[in-house]
C-alpha positions, 0 to 999 in steps of 0.5 A: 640573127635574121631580122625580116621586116615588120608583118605577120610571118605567114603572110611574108612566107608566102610572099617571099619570091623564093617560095614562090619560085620552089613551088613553081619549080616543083610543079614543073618537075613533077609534071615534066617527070610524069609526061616524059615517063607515060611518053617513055613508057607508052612509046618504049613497050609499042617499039619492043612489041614491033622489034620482037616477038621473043620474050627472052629477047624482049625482056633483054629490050625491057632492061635495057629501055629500063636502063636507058630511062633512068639513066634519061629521066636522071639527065632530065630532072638533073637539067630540070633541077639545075636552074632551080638549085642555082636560083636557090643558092643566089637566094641564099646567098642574097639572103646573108648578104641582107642579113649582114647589111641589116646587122651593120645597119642595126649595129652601126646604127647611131641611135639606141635600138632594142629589140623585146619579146613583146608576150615576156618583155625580155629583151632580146638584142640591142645594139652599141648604141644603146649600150651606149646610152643606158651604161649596160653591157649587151649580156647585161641587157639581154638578162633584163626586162624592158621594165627595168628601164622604167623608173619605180612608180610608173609601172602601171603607165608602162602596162597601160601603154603595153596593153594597147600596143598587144591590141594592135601589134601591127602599128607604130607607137610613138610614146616619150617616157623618163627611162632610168639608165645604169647608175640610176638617172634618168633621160626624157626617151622618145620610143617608136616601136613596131611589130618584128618577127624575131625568130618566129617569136612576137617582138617589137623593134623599138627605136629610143632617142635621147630627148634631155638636151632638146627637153633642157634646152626648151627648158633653157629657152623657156627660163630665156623667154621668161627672163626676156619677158621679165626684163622687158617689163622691168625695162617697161618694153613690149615687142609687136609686129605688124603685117605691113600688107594688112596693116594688122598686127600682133603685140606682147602684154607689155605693150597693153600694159605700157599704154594702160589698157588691159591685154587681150586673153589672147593674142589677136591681131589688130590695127597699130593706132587703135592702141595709141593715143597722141598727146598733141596734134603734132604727135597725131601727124607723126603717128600717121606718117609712121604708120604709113612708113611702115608699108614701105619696103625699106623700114628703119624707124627709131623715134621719141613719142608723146602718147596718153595713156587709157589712165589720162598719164603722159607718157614718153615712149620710144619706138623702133621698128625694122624690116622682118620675116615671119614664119612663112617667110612672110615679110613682117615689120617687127619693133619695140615699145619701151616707155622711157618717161622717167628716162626723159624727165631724168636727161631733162633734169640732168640736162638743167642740172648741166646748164645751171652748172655750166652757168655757175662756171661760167660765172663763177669769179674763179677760173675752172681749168681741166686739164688733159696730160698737162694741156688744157681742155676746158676753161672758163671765162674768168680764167682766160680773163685770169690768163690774159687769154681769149674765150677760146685761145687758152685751150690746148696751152700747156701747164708750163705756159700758165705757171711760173717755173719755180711753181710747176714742181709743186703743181704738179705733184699735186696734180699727179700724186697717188695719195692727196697731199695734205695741205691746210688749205688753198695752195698759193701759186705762183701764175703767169699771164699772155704778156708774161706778167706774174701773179699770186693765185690760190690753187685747188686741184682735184679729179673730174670726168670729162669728155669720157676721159680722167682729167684734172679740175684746177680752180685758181683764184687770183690773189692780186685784188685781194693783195690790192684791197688788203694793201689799201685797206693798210693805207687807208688804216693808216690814212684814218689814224692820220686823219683822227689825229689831224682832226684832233690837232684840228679841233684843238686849233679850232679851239684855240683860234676861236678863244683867241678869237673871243678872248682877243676881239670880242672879249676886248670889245666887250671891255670896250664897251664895259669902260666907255658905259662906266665913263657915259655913267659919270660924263656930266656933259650931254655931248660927251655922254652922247660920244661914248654911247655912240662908241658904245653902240660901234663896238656893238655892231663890230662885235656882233659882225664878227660874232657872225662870221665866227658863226658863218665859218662854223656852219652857214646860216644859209644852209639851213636857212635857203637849203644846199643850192644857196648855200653853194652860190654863196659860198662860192661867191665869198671864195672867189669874189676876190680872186682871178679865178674865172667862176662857172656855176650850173646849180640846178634846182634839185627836186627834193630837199636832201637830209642835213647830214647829206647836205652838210657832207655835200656843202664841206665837200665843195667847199673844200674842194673850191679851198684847194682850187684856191690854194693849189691849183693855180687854175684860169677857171674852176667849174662848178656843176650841181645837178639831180640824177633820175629823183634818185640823188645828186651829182656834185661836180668841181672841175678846175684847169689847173696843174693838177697832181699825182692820184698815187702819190702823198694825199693830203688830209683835205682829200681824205677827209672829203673821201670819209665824209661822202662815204659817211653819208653813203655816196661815193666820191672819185677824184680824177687828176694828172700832173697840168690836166688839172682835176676833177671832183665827182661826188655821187650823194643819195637823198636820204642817208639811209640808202647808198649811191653809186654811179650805175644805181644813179644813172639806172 
């Protein structure tokens, strides 16, 4: 099939070199015959009719000029003809040449090709191409009509289209239209086409390129963009760009938006700063500084930014930026803006939710461990105070080197066990310390995050204080019901003694006294009546005295008469006015009068605290020391020299019942005592009952 190039066909006949050759070439030979036969002719009879006047021999001389002519004028034209002939094959030849190129080219061309009549629309050729693309054969598609490729409905687009392409064959068409292929899906096709000759017949040579990837591939890119914008305001992000040159630039509706103001209609460029608001005048100087960074050649900007929003909302916003490039090549600093305002206010929060949680572990009176493959990573103060460690020592110290080794079989399948092992509650382990002293410890594991890696989470809780309080709880139990049936034994004696006392003297004086007032009642004699009164009035006397004194060992007149200053003077001065014993007493005037049963508690406290000096001591001086601590209570003193005794051995009743009593009336009492370093007696007493006194609430 010879395939010419686009154009009208008798314009390119008359163009072509090879007719313009032929009619060159003819002319020439006609004429060059012509003007050699008049030549011939003229010369040849002139040359006869001198040679001969015989017409016999002149005749002879005619036929053979005739001869000769012919013969010449077939050598001349054959010369003539010659060239012209092997231009004629040449061009015959480059002409197959072209047409083979031309059908290589339009076969092996990779992209549809399809040649129609433009008047029939019958498809005249196409190439493996577009057999290729559309799924039929080359004898399938030369018996169908370019309008089969058309989907049904678009007829009346493809006549509209056909109609102007009629109108003006010679020029290009461009036209993308989903073109139906052989199992009936369609492909987006962009057809250019211009004007063929094909044969002598008006046909259109039309070039289809297969638009669906590229189609479904701006389609993926706009569902991408799409996506990206969706995700950028759900992340709160806007992108921008600002030409550092000019210091104009372009931002995405996202950033209107982030920053409460209403996006443009359209995308215009504008100054940076007049979208942002700074919060404070420190943010304002940053802002500034920012933007005149961005002006540099070198920019790489990644900070944390104050603003206010249109609305008057605080706002917290990061802010990136980076070197860039435009379309043209362009030199662009392109960034984000991403409000990240409820991200700050929840790291804030998550950062107090952090320290209020390192602060209740720090105080926490249990020891935190976490432990990493058997090693410690973390620990607390309470537990290298547990351990015997330092604050920073206990890390990295084995599980071995913390619990005793008949326990770390047990610690450790419960550290590492798949299933948590059912346990009642605590565990009790046995712990060691620095100094290899052993301890009882509750023991609760568990899993925790730290450091980025799966650790375990033991709280140990030392049981020796509890051990310790549980057996002086024992102790004192036992001290109290020794103590209540002393007290019983006591006041049974008590009771005794005083009968005894009363039965004894005061009820003998009385009968004393009931005998001498009978025998006055009968003496006649005046100075014998006046000896038994005498007698009478003596054993009244004796009797009341001793009356007082049952009295004054009961409790003191002067305690409530004089108060708790003179009541101790005095019965420090009865003790010790017989004795050796070198008395130094600093009463203090107190401020206030405390309550009775705080005075009464203080005034038995010294008292038997000067009885013990007396008894068992065996001290050169006894030191006795009452002053007022800040208005607040009273600090009771009793320190002797004495040989002292062991704080941790038997106790006897005396001390218990002083301990009870200042406890009773909510003090504190400490005795301090070593074997020849004699002892101390320290009481603490409140005001008034109803509050408790301790030495730091005292001293504070």
């Amino acid at each position: 099939m010879p395939v010419a190039p686009p154009g009208p066909p008798a314009q390119h006949r008359r163009d072509h070199p090879l007719a313009r050759a032929l009619r060159r070439d003819r002319w020439r030979v006609v004429l060059g015959y012509l003007v050699l036969a008049l030549v011939w002719i003229l010369c040849s009879d002139a040359a006869v009719q001198v040679l001969t006047a015989d017409l016999g021999t002149a005749a002879r001389w005619q036929t053979a000029k005739g001869a000769f002519f012919v013969i010449l004028s077939g050598a001349v034209i054959y010369l003539l003809l010659r060239p012209l002939a092997h231009h004629v094959l040449q061009t015959h030849l480059q002409l197959e040449h072209s047409e083979q190129r031309h059908r290589q080219l339009f076969e092996g061309n990779p992209g549809p090709i399809l040649v129609y009549d433009l008047d029939t629309l019958e498809i005249l050729d196409v190439n493996p191409a577009a057999c290729s693309l559309f799924g039929w054969t080359r004898e399938e598609f030369t018996a169908l009509p370019m309008t089969a490729l058309w989907p049904p409905g678009d007829e009346p687009a493809l006549a509209a289209k056909l109609e102007q392409i009629r109108a003006q064959p010679g020029q290009l068409c461009e036209i993308t239209a989903d073109l139906q292929l052989k199992d009936g899906t369609t492909r987006s096709i962009e057809m250019r086409s211009n004007y063929l000759d094909y044969a002598g017949r008006p046909a259109r040579l039309l070039i289809a390129i297969d638009r669906t990837r590229e189609d479904q591939a701006l389609r993926r890119r706009d569902q991408a963009l799409n996506r990206v914008e969706e995700a950028h305001e759900m992340a709160r992000i806007g992108a921008w760009e600002v030409d550092p040159a000019t210091g104009l630039g372009r931002y995405s509706n996202q950033v209107y938006q982030l920053l409460g103001r209403r996006p443009p209609e359209a995308r215009r460029w504008h100054r940076f700063e007049e979208l942002l608001v700074p919060a404070d005048p420190a943010t304002a100087a940053l802002t500034e500084q920012l933007l005149q960074d961005m002006r540099g050649e070198q920019v790489q900007i990644d900070v944390l930014l104050p603003l206010l929003a249109m609305d008057g909302r605080a706002l917290m916003v990061h802010l990136r930026a980076e070197q860039g490039s435009g379309d043209a090549g362009r030199p662009l600093v392109v960034g984000t803006l991403q409000d990240v305002t409820e991200r700050e206010q929840s790291r804030r929060l998550l950062r107090e939710r952090e320290e209020q949680f390192r602060e209740l572990v720090r105080v926490l009176p249990d020891g935190v461990v976490i432990l990493s493959e058997e090693h410690v990573l973390y620990a607390n103060a309470c537990a290298a105070a547990q351990f015997g460690y330092g604050q920073h020592t206990l890390l990295g110290e084995p599980l071995a080197a913390l619990v005793v080794a008949g326990d770390l079989a047990r610690v450790r399948a419960q550290l590492f066990a798949s299933i948590p092992l059912p346990s009642s509650g605590t565990e009790v382990i046995g712990m060691r310390r620095l100094d290899g002293e052993r301890f009882q410890a509750g023991l609760a594991v568990g899993d925790v995050r730290y450091g980025g890696r799966n650790c375990k989470l033991l709280i140990v809780r030392d049981l020796s204080e509890p051990e310790r309080i549980r057996e002086a709880l024992e102790t004192s139990n036992r001290e109290l019901q020794a103590m209540a049936g002393r007290l019983f034994s006591l006041q049974e004696d008590e009771r005794r003694a005083i009968s005894r006392d009363l039965h004894d003297d005061i009820g003998q004086a009385i009968t004393a006294m009931k005998l001498s007032a009978y025998a006055a009642q009968d003496e006649t004699d005046p100075q014998r009546r006046g000896e038994d009164l005498a007698q009478i009035i003596q054993l009244a006397d004796t009797t009341v005295g001793k009356l007082r004194d049952i009295s004054t060992l009961l409790r003191p007149p002067q305690l409530d008469a004089l108060g708790l200053e003179a009541a101790l003077r005095w019965q420090a001065g009865v003790l010790f006015r017989s004795s050796p014993i070198e008395l130094l007493a600093e009463i203090d005037a107190l401020p206030r009068r405390p309550e009775g049963d705080i005075e009464q508690a203080c005034f038995r406290i010294a008292q038997e605290s000067l009885t013990n000096v007396l008894r068992h001591a065996r001290a050169s001086q006894v030191h006795l020391k009452l002053h007022d601590v800040h208005d607040h209570g009273l600090h009771l003193q009793v320190r002797d020299d004495g040989e002292g005794f062991d704080p941790d051995g038997p106790r006897g009743l005396g001390l218990i019942v002083m301990r009870e009593r200042a406890q009773s009336a909510g003090g504190t009492l400490k005795i301090e005592s070593a074997h020849g370093a004699g002892t101390l007696v320290d009481l603490f007493l409140p005001y008034r009952s109803d509050s408790v006194a301790t030495p730091d609430t005292l001293e504070h």
